[in-house]
Structure formats: structure tokens, C-alpha cells
PDB file of N, CA, C, O and CB in Angstrom:
ATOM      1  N   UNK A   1      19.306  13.021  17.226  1.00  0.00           N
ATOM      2  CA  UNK A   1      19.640  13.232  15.847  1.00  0.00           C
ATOM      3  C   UNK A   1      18.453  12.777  14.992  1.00  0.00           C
ATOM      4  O   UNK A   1      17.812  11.768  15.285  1.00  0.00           O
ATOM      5  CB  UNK A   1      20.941  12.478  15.469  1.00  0.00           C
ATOM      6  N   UNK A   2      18.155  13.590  13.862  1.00  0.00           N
ATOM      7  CA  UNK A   2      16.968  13.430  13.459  1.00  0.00           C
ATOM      8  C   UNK A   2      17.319  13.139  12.012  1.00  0.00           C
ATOM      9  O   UNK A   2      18.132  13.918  11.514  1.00  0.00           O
ATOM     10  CB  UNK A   2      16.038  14.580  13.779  1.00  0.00           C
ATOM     11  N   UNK A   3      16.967  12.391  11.424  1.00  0.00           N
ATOM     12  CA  UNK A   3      17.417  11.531   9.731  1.00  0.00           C
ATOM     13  C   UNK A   3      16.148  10.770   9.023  1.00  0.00           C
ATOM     14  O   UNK A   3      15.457   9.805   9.349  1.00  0.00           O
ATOM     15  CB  UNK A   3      18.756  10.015   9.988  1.00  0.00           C
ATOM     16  N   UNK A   4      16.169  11.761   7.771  1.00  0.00           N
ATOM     17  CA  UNK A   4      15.444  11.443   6.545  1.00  0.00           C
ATOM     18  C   UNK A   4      15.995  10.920   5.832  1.00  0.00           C
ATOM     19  O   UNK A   4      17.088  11.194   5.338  1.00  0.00           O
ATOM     20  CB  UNK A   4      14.976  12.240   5.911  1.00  0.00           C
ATOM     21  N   UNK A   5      14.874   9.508   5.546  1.00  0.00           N
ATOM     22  CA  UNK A   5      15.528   8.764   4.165  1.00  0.00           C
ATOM     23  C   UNK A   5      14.003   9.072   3.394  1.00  0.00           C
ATOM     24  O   UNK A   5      12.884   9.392   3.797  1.00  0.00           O
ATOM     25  CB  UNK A   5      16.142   6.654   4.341  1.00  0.00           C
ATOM     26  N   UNK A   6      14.674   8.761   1.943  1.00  0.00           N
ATOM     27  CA  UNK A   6      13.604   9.057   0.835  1.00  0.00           C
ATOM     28  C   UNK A   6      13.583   8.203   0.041  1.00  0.00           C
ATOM     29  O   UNK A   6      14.465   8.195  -0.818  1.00  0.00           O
ATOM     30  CB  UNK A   6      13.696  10.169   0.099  1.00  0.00           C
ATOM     31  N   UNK A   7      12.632   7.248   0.050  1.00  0.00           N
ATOM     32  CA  UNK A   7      12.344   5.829  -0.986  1.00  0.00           C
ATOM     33  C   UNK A   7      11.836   6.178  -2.172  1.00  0.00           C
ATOM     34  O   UNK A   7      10.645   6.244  -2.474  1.00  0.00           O
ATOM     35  CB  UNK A   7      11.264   4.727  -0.455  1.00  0.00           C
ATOM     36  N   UNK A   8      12.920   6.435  -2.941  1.00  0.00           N
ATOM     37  CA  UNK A   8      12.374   6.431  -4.445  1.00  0.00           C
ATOM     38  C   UNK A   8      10.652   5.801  -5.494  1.00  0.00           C
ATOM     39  O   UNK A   8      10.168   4.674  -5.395  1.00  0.00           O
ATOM     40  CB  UNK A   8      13.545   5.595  -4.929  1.00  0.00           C
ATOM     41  N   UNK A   9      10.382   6.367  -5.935  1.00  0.00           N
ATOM     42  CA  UNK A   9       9.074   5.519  -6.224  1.00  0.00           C
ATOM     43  C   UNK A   9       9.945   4.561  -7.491  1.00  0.00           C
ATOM     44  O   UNK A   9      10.889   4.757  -8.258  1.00  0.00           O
ATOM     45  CB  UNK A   9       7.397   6.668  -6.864  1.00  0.00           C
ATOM     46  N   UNK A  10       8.683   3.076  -7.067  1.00  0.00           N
ATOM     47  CA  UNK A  10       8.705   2.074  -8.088  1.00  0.00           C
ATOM     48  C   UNK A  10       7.226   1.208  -7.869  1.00  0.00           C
ATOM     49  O   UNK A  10       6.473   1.050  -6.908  1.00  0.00           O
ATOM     50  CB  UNK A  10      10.161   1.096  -7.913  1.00  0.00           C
ATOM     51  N   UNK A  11       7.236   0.779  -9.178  1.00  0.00           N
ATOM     52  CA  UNK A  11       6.463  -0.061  -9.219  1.00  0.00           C
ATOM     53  C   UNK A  11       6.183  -1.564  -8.195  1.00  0.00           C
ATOM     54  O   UNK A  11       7.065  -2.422  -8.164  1.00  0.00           O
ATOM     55  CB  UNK A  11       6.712  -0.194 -10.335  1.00  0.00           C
ATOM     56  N   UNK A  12       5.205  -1.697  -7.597  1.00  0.00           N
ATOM     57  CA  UNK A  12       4.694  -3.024  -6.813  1.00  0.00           C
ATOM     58  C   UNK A  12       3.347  -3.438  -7.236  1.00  0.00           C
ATOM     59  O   UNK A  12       2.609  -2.779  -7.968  1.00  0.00           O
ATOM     60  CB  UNK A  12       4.616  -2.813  -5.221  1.00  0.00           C
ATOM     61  N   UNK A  13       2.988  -5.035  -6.511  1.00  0.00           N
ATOM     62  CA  UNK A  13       2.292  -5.459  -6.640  1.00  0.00           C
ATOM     63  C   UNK A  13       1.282  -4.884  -5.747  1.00  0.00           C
ATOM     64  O   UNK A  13       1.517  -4.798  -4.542  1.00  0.00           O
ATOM     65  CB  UNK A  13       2.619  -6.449  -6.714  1.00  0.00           C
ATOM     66  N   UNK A  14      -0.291  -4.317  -6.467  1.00  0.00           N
ATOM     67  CA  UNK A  14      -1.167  -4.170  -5.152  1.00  0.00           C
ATOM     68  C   UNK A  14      -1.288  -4.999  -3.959  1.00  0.00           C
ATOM     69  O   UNK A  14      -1.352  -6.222  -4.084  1.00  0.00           O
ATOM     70  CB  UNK A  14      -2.336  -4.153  -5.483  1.00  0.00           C
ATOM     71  N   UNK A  15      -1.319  -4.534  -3.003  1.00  0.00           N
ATOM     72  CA  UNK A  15      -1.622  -5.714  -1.796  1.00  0.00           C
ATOM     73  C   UNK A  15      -3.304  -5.801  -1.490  1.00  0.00           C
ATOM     74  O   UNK A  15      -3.852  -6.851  -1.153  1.00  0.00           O
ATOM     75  CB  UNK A  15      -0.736  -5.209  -0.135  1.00  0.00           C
ATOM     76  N   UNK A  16      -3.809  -4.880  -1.617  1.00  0.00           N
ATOM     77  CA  UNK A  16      -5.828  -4.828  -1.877  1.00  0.00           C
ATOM     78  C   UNK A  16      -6.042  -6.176  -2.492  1.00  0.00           C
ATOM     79  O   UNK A  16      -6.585  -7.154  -1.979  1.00  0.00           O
ATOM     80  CB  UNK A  16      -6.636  -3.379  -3.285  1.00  0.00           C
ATOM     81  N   UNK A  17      -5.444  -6.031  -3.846  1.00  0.00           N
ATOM     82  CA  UNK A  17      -6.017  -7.449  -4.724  1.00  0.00           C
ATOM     83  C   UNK A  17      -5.372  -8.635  -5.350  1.00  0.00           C
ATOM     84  O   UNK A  17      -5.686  -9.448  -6.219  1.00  0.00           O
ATOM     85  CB  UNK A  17      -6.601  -7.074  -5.813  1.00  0.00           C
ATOM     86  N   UNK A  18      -3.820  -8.308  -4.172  1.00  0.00           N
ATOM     87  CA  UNK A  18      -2.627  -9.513  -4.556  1.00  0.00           C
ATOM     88  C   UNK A  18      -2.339  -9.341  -6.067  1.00  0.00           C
ATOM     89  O   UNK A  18      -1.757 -10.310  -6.555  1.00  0.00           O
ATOM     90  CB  UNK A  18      -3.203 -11.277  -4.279  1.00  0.00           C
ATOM     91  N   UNK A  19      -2.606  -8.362  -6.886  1.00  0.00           N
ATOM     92  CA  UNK A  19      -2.261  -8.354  -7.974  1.00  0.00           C
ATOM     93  C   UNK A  19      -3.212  -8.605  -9.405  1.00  0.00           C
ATOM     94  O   UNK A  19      -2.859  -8.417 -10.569  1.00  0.00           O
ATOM     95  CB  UNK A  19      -1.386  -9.105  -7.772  1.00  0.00           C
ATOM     96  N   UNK A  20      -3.770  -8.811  -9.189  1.00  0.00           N
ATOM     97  CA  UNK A  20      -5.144  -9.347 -10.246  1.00  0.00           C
ATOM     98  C   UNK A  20      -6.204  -8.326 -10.549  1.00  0.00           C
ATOM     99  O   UNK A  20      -6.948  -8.549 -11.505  1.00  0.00           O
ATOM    100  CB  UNK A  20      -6.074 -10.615  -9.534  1.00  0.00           C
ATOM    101  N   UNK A  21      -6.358  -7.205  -9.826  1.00  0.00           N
ATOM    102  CA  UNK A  21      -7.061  -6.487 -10.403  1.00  0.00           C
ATOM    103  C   UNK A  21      -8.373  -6.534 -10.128  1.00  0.00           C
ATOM    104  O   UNK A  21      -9.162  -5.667 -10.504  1.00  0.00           O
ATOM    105  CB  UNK A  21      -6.850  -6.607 -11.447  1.00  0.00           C
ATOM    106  N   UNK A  22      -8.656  -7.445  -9.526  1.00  0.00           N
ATOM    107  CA  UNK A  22      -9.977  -7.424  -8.675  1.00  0.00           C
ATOM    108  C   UNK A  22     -10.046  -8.015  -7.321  1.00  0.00           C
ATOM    109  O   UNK A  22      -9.187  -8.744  -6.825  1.00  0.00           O
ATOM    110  CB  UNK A  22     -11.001  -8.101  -9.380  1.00  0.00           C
ATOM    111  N   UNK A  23     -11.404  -7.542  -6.648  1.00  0.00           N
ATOM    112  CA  UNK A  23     -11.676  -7.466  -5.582  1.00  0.00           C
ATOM    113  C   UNK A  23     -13.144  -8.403  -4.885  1.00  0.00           C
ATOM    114  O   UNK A  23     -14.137  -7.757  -5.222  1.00  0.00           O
ATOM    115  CB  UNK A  23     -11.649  -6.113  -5.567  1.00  0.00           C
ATOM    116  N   UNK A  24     -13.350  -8.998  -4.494  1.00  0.00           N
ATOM    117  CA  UNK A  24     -14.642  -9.932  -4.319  1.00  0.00           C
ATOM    118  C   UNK A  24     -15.447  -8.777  -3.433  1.00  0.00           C
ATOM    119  O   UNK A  24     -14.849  -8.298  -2.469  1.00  0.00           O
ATOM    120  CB  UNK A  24     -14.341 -11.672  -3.392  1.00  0.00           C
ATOM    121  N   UNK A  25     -16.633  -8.377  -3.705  1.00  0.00           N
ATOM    122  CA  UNK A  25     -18.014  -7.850  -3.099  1.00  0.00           C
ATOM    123  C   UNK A  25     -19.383  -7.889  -3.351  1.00  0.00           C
ATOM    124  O   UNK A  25     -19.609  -8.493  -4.399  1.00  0.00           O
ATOM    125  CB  UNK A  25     -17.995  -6.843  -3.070  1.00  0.00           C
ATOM    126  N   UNK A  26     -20.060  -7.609  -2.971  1.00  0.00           N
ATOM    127  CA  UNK A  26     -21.285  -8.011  -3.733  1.00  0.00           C
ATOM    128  C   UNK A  26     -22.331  -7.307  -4.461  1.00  0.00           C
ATOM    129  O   UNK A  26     -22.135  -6.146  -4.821  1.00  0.00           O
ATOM    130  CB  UNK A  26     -21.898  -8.565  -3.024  1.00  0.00           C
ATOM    131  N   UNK A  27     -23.407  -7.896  -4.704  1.00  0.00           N
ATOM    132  CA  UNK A  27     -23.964  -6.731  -5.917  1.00  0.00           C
ATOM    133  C   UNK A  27     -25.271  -6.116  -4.661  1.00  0.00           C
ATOM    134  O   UNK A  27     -24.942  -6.045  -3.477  1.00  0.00           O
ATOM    135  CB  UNK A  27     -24.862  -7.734  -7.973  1.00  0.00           C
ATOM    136  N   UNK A  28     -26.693  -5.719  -5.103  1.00  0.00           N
ATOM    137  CA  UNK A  28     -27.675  -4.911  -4.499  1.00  0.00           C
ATOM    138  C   UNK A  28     -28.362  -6.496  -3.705  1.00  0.00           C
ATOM    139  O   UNK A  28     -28.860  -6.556  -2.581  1.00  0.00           O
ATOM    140  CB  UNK A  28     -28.792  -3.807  -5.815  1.00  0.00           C
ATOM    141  N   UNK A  29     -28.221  -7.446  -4.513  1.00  0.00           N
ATOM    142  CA  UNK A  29     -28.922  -8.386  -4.165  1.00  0.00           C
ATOM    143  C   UNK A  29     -28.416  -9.667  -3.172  1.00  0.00           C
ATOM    144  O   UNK A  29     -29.032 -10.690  -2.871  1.00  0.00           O
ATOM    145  CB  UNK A  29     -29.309  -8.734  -5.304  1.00  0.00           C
ATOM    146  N   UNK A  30     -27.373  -9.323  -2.871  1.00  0.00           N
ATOM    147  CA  UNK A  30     -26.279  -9.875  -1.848  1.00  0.00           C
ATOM    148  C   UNK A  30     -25.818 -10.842  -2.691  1.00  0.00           C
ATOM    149  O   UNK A  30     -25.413 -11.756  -1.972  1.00  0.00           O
ATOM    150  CB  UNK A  30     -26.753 -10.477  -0.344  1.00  0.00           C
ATOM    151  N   UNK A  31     -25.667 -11.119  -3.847  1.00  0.00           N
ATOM    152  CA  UNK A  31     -24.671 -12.080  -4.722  1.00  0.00           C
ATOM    153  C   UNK A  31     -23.539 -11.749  -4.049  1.00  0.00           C
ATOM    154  O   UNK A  31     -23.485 -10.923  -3.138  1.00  0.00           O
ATOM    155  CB  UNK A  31     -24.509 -11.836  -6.407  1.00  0.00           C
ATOM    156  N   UNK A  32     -22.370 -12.567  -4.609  1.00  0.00           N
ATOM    157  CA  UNK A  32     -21.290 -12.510  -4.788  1.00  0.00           C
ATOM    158  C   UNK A  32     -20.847 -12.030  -5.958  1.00  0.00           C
ATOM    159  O   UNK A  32     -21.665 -12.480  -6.760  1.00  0.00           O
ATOM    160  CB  UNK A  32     -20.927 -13.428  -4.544  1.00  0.00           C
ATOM    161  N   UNK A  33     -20.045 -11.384  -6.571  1.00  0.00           N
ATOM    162  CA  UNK A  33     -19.550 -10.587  -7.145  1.00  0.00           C
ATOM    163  C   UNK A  33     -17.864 -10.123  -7.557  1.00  0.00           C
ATOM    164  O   UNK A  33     -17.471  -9.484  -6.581  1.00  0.00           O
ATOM    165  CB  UNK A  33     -20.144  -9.940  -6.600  1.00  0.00           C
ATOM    166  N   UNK A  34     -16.933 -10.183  -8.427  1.00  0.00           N
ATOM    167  CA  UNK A  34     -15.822  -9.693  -8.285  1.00  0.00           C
ATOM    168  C   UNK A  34     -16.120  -8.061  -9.343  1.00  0.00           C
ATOM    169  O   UNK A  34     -16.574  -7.643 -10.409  1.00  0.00           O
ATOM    170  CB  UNK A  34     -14.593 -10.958  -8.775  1.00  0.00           C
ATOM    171  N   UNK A  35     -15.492  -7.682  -8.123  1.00  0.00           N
ATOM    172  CA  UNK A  35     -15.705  -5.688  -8.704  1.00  0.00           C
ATOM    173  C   UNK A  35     -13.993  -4.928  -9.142  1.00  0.00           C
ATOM    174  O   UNK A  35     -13.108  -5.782  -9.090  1.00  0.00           O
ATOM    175  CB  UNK A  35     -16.499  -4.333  -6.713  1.00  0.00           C
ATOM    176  N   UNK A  36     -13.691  -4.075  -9.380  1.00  0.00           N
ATOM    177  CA  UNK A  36     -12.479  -3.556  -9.989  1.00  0.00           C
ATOM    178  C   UNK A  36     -11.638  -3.478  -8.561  1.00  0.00           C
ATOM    179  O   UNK A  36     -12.394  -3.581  -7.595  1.00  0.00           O
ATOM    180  CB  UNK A  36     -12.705  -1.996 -10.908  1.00  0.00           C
ATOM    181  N   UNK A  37     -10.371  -3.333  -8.249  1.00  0.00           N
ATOM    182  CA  UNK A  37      -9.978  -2.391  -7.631  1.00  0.00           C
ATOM    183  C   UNK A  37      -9.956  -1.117  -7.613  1.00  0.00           C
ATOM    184  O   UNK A  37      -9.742  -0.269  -8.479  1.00  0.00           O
ATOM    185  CB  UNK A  37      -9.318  -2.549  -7.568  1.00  0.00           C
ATOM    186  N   UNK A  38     -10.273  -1.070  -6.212  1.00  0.00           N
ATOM    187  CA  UNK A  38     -10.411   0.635  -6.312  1.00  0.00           C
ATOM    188  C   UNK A  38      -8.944   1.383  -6.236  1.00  0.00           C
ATOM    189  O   UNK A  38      -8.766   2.548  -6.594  1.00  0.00           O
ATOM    190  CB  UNK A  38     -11.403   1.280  -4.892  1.00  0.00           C
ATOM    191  N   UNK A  39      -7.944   0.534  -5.719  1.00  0.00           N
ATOM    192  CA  UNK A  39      -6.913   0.962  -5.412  1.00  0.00           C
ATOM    193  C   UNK A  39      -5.697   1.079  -6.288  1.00  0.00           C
ATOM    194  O   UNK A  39      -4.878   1.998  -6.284  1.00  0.00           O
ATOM    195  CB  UNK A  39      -6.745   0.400  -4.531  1.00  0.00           C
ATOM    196  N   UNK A  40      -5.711  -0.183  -7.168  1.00  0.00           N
ATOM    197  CA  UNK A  40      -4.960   0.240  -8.428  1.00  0.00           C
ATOM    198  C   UNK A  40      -5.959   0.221  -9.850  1.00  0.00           C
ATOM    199  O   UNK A  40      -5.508   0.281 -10.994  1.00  0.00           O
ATOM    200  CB  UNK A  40      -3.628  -0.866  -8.613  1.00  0.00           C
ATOM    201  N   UNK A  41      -6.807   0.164  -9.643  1.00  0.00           N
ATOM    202  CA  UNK A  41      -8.197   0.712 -10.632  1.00  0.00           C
ATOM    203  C   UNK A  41      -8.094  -0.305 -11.642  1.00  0.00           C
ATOM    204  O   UNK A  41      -8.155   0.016 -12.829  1.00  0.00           O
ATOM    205  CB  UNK A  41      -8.133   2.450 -11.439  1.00  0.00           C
ATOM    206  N   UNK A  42      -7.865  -2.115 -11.105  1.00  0.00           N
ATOM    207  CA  UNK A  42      -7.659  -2.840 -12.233  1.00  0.00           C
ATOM    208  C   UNK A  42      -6.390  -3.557 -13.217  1.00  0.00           C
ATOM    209  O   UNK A  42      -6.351  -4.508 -13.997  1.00  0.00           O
ATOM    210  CB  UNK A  42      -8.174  -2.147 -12.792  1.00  0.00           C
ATOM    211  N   UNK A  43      -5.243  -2.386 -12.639  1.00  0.00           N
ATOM    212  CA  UNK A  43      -3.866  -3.253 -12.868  1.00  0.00           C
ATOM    213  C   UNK A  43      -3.142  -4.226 -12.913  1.00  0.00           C
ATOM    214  O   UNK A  43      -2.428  -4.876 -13.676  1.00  0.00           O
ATOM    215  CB  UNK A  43      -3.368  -3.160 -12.559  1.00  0.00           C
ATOM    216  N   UNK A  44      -3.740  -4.131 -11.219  1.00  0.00           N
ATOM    217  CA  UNK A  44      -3.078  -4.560 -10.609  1.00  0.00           C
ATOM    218  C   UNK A  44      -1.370  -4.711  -9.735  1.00  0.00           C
ATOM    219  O   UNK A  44      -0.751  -5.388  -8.914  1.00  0.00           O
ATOM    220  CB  UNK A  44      -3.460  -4.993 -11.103  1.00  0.00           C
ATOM    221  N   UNK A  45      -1.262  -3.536 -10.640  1.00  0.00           N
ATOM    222  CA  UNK A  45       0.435  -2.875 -10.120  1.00  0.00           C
ATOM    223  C   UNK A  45      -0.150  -1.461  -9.101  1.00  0.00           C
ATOM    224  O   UNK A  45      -1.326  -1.118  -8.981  1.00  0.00           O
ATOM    225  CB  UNK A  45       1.752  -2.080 -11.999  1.00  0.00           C
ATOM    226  N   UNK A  46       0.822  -0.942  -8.581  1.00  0.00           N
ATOM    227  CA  UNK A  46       0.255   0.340  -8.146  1.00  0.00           C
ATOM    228  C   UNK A  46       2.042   1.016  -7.941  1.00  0.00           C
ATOM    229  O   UNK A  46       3.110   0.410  -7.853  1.00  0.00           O
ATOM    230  CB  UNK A  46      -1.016   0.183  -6.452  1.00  0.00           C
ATOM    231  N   UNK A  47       1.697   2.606  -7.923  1.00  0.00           N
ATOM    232  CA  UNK A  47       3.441   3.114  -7.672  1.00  0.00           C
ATOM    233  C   UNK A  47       3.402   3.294  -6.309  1.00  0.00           C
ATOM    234  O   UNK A  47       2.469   3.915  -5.800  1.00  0.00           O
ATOM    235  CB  UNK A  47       4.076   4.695  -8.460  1.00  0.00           C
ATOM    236  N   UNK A  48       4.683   2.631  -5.371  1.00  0.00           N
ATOM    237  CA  UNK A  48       4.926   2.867  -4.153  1.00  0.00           C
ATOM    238  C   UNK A  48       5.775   4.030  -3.959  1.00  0.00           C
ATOM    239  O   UNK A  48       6.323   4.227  -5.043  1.00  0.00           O
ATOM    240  CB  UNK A  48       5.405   1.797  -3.614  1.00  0.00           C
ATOM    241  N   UNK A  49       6.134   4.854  -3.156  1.00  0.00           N
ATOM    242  CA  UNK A  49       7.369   5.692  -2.506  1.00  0.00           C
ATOM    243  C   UNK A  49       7.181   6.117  -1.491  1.00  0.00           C
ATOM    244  O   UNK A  49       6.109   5.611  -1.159  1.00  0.00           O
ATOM    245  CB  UNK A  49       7.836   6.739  -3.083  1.00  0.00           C
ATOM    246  N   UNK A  50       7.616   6.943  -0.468  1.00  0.00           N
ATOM    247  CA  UNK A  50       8.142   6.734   0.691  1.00  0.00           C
ATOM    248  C   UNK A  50       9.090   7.856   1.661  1.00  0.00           C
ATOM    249  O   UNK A  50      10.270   7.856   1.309  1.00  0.00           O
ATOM    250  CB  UNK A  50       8.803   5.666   0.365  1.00  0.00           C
ATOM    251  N   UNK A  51       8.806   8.713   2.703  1.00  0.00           N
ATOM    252  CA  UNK A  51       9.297   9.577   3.358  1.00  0.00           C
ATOM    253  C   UNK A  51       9.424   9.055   4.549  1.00  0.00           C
ATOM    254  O   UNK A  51       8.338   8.953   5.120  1.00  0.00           O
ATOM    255  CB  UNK A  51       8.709  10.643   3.299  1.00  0.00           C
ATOM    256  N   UNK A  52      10.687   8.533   5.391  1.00  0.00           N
ATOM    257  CA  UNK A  52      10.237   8.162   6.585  1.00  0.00           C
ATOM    258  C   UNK A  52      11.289   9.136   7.032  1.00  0.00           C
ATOM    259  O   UNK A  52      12.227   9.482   6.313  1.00  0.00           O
ATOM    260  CB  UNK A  52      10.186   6.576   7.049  1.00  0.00           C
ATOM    261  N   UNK A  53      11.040   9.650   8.525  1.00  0.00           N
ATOM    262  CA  UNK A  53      11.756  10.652   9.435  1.00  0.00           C
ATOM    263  C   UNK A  53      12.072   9.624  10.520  1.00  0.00           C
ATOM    264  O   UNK A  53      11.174   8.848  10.845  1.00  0.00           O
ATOM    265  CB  UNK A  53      10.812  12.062   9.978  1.00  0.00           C
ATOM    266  N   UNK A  54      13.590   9.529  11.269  1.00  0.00           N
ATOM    267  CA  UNK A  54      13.819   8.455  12.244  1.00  0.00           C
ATOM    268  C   UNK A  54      14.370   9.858  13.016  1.00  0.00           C
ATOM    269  O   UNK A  54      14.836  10.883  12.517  1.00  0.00           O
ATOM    270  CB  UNK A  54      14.931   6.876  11.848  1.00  0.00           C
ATOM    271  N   UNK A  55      14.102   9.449  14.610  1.00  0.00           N
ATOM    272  CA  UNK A  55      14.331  10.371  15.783  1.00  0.00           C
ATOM    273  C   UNK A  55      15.284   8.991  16.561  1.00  0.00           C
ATOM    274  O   UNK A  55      14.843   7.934  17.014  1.00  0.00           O
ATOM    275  CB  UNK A  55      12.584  11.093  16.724  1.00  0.00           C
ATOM    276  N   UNK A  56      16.542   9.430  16.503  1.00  0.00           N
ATOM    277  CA  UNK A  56      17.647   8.477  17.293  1.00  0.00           C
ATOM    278  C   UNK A  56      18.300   9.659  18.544  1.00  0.00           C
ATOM    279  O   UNK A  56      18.972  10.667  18.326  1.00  0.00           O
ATOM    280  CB  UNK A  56      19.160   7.804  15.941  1.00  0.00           C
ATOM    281  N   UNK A  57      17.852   9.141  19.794  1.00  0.00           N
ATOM    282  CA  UNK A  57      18.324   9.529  20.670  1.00  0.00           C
ATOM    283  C   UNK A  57      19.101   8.352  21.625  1.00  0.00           C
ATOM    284  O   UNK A  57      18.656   7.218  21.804  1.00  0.00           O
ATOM    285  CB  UNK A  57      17.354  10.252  21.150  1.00  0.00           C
ATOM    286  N   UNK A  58      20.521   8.953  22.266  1.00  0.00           N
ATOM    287  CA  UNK A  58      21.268   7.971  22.775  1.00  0.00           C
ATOM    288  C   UNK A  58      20.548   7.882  24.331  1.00  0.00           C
ATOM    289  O   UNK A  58      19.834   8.688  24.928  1.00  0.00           O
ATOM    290  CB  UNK A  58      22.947   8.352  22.674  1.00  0.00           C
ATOM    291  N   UNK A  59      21.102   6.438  24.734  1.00  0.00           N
ATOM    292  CA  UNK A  59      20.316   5.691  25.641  1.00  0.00           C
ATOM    293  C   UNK A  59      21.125   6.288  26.789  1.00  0.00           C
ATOM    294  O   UNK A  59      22.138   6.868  26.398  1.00  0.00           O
ATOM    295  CB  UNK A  59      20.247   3.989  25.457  1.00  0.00           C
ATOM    296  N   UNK A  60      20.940   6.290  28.046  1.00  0.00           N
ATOM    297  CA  UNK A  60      21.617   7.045  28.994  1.00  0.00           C
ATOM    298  C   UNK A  60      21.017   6.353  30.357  1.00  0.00           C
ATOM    299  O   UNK A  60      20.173   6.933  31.040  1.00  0.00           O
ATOM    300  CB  UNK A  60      21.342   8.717  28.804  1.00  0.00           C
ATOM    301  N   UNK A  61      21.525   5.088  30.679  1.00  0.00           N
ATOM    302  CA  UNK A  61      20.997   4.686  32.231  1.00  0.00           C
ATOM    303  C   UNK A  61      20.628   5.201  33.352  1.00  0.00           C
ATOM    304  O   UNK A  61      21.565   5.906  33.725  1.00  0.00           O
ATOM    305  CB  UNK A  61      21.625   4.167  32.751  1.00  0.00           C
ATOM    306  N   UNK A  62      19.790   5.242  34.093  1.00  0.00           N
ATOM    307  CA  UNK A  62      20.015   5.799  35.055  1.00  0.00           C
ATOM    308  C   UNK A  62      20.356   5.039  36.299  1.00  0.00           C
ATOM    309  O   UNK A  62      20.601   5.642  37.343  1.00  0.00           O
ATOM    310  CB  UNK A  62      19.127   6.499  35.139  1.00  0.00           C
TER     311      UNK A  62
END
């Protein structure tokens, strides 16, 4: 039996930058550096949602 659930989108915390909006890397000159996220571009929120397909087949001993 094959079953789709569908996770509504909502708002979360980025996990890239724990939330803050930036990211530690460095510059040309090997400083240290904090740069934007690339992933929520600085938010620090980002929108999650979600398609997962589950394949349940019954167990059958042999």
C-alpha cells in the first residue's frame, strides 16, 4: 500500500545559520569573515514544506 502525506508549508528557523542570518567564511586574504546566508539570504527564517511517499508492505515469515 502506497500513501502520500503532504506537509503544508510554514515558516522555520534556517538550520545553515541557526537563525541569524549569517554564515562565518572568509575573505581573498584568508581572514575570517561573517558573509550573508545563502540559504535564507539573511533572514534568517526560511519556508519549509514537504511531499513524502511511504511504501508499507505486510511482513510475511518465512
Amino acid at each position: 500500500m502506497k500513501r502520500k502525506v503532504i506537509r503544508p508549508e510554514k515558516v522555520a528557523l534556517c538550520r545553515l545559520c541557526k537563525g541569524t542570518g549569517t554564515v562565518p567564511g572568509k575573505d581573498k586574504h584568508g581572514r575570517s569573515l561573517l558573509r550573508v546566508c545563502p540559504q535564507c539570504e539573511g533572514s534568517g527564517r526560511v519556508k519549509v514544506s514537504g511531499v513524502m511517499e511511504f511504501d508499507i508492505q505486510p511482513y510475511k515469515e518465512k
